[in-house]
C-alpha positions as YAML, in Angstrom:
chain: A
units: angstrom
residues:
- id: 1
  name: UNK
  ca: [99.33, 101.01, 103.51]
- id: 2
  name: UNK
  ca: [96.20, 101.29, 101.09]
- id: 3
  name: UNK
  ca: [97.76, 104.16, 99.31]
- id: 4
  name: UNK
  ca: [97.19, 102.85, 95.63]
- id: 5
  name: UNK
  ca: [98.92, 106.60, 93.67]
- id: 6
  name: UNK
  ca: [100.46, 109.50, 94.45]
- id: 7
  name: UNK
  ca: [100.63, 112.10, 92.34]
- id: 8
  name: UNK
  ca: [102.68, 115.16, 93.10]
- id: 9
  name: UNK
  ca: [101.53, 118.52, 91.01]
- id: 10
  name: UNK
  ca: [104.67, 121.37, 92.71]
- id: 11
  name: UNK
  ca: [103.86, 121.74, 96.17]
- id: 12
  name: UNK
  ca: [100.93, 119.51, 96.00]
- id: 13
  name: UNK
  ca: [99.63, 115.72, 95.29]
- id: 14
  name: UNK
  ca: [96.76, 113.67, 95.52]
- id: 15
  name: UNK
  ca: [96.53, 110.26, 96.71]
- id: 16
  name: UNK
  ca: [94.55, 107.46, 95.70]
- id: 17
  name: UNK
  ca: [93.79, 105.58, 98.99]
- id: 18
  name: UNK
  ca: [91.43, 102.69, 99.19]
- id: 19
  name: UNK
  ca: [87.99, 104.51, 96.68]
- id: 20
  name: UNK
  ca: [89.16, 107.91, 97.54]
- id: 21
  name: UNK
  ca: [91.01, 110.49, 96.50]
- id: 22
  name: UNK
  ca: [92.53, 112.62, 99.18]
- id: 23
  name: UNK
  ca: [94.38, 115.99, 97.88]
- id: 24
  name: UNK
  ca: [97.30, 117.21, 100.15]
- id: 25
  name: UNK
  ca: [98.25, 120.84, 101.15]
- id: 26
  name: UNK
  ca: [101.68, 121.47, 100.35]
- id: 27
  name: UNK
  ca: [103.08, 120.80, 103.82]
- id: 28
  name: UNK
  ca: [100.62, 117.50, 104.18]
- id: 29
  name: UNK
  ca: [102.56, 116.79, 100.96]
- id: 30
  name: UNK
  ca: [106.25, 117.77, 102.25]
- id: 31
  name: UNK
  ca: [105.46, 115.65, 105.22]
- id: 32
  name: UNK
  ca: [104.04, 112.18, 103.50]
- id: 33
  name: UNK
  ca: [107.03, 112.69, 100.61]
- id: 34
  name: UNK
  ca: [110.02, 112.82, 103.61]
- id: 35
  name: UNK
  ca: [109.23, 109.61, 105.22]
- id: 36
  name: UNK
  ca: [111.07, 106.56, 104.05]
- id: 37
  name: UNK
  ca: [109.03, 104.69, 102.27]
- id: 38
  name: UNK
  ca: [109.08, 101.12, 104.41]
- id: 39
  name: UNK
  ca: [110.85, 101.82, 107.03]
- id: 40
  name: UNK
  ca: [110.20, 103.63, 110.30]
- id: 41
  name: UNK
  ca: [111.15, 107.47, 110.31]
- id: 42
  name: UNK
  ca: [111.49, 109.79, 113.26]
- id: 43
  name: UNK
  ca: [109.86, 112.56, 113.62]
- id: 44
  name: UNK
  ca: [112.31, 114.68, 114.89]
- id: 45
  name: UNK
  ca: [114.09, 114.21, 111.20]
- id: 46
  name: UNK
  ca: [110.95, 115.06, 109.64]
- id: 47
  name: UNK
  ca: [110.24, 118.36, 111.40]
- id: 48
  name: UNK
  ca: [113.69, 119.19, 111.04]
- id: 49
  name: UNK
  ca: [113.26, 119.02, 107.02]
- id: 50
  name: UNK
  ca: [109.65, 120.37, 107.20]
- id: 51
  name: UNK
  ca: [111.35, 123.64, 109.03]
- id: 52
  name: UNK
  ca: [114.20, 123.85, 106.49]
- id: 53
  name: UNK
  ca: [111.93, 123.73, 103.58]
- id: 54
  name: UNK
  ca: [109.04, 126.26, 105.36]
- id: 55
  name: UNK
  ca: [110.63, 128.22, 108.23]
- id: 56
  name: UNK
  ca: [109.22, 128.36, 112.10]
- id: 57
  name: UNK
  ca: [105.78, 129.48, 111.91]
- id: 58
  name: UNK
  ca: [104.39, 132.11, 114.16]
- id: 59
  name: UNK
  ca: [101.32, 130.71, 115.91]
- id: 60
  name: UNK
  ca: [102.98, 127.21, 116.97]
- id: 61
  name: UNK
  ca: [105.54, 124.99, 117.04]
- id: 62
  name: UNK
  ca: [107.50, 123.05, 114.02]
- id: 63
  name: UNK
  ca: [106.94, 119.84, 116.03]
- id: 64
  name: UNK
  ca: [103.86, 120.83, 117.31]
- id: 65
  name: UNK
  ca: [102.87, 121.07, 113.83]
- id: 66
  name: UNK
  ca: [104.21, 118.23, 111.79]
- id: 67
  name: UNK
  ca: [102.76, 116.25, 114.71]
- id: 68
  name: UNK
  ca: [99.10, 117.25, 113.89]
- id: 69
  name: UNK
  ca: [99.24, 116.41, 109.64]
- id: 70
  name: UNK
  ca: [101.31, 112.97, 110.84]
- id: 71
  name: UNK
  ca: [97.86, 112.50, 112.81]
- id: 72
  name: UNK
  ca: [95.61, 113.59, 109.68]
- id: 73
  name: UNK
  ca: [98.09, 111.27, 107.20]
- id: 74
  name: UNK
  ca: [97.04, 108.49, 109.75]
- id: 75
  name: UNK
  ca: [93.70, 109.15, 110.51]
- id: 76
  name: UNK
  ca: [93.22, 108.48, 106.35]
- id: 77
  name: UNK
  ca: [95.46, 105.49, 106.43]
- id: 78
  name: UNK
  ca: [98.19, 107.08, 104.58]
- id: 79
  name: UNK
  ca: [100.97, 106.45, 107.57]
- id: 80
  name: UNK
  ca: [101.04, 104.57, 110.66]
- id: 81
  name: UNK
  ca: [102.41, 106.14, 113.60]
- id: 82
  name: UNK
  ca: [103.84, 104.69, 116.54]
- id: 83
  name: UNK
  ca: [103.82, 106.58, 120.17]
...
């Protein structure tokens, strides 16, 4: 992972990855600080802690969701998902 820092600020962080620094809403945040660091986590355990800590939103899903900032966290390098 090129994460270099991560800085968590309450609800939010910013992360030094690669010559950027990407700042994290505080679910984005919730999300990239429940995964175990080096080893593989499922999602189902993350959505269930994601839902504990922020309730069922209206509009959509919990997994539905978590699913879409795991895809933003990879899409800037920050995790690696596996289907």
């Amino acid at each position: 992972m090129p994460c270099h820092d991560l800085v968590v600020d309450g609800d939010q962080s910013a992360v030094y990855v690669e010559d950027s620094v990407v700042v994290l809403s505080p679910i984005s945040t919730a999300v990239l600080t429940s995964l175990v660091v080096d080893e593989w986590s499922d999602v189902h355990d993350v959505v269930c802690t994601i839902e504990a800590a922020f309730g069922t939103p209206p509009e959509e899903s919990v997994f539905d969701g978590v699913c879409a900032v795991i895809d933003e966290l990879a899409t800037t390098g920050l995790v690696e998902r596996v289907d």
